[in-house]
C-alpha positions in Angstrom: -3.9 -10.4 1.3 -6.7 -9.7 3.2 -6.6 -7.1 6.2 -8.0 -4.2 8.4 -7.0 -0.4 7.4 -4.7 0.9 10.0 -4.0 4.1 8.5 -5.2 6.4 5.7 -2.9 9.7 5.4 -4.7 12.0 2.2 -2.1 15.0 2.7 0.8 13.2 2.8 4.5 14.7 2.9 6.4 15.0 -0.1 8.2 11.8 0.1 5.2 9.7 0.4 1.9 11.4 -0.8 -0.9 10.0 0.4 -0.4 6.8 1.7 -2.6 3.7 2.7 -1.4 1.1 5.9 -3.5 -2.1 6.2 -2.2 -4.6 9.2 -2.9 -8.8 8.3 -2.6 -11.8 9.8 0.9 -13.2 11.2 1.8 -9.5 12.0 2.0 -8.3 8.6 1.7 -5.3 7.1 1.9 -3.9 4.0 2.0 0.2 3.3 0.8 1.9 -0.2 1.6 5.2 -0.9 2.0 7.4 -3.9 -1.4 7.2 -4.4 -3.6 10.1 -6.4 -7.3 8.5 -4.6 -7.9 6.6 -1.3 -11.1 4.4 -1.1 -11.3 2.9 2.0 -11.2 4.4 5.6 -9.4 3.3 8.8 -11.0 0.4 10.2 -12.1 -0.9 6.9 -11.5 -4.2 6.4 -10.7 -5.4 3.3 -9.6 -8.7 1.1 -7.2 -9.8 -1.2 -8.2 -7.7 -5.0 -10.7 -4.9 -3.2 -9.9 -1.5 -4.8 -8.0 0.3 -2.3 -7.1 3.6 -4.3 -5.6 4.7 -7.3 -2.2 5.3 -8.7 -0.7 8.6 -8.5 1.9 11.0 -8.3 1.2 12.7 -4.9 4.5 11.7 -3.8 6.8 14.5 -5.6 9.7 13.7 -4.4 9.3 10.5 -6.2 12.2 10.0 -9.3 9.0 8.6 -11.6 7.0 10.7 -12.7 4.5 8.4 -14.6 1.6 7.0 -12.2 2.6 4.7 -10.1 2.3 3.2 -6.6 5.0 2.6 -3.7 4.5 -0.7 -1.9 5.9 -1.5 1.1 5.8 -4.7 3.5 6.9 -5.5 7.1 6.8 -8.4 8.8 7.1 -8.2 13.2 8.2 -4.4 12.0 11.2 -5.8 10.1 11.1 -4.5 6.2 10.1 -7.7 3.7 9.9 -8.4 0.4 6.3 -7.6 -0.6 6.1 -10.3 -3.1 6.3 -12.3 -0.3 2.4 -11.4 0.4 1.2 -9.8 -2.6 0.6 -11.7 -6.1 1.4 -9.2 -9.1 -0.4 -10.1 -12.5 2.2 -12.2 -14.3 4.6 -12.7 -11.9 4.1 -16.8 -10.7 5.3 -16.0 -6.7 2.8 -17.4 -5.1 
C-alpha cells in the first residue's frame, strides 16, 4: 500500500522496539514495529513491496522470540484488520 513515512522510532520501548508509521490514502495507516533495521526516514515516501526494514526482536516484551514483525492498521484512527490493506504471500485477500 503505498504511503509517506510518518514516523520512524529506532529506540523504541520495550513493548514495541523500534517501530515504523507510514500514513496512505483514505486516512489509513498502518504501524510496523518489532523491527531489528529501519530503512526509510520520516517523509519518505514509499510504495506497495519497497523494503521498509527488517524483522527483529527489539520488542522484548514480545511472547515470540523468533524474528518477527508487529503489524498494525487503522482506519479514521479506528484499529482494522491489516489484511484489509496489506497482501501477505499466499494468502488470496485481495
Amino acid at each position: 500500500y503505498d504511503g509517506e513515512v510518518t514516523s520512524v522510532i529506532e529506540s523504541g520501548d520495550a513493548s514495541t522496539g523500534k517501530l515504523i508509521r507510514i500514513k496512505h490514502a483514505d486516512n489509513v495507516e498502518t504501524v510496523y514495529s518489532s523491527l531489528d533495521s529501519i530503512t526509510v526516514a520520516v517523509g519518505d515516501k514509499v510504495k506497495s513491496g519497497d523494503q521498509i526494514g527488517t524483522v527483529g526482536t527489539s520488542g522484548n516484551y514480545e511472547v515470540f522470540e523468533m524474528p518477527h514483525v508487529r503489524l498494525m492498521a487503522y482506519k479514521n484512527g479506528k484499529p482494522v484488520n491489516p489484511e484489509n490493506f496489506v497482501e501477505f504471500p499466499g494468502n488470496e485477500n485481495k
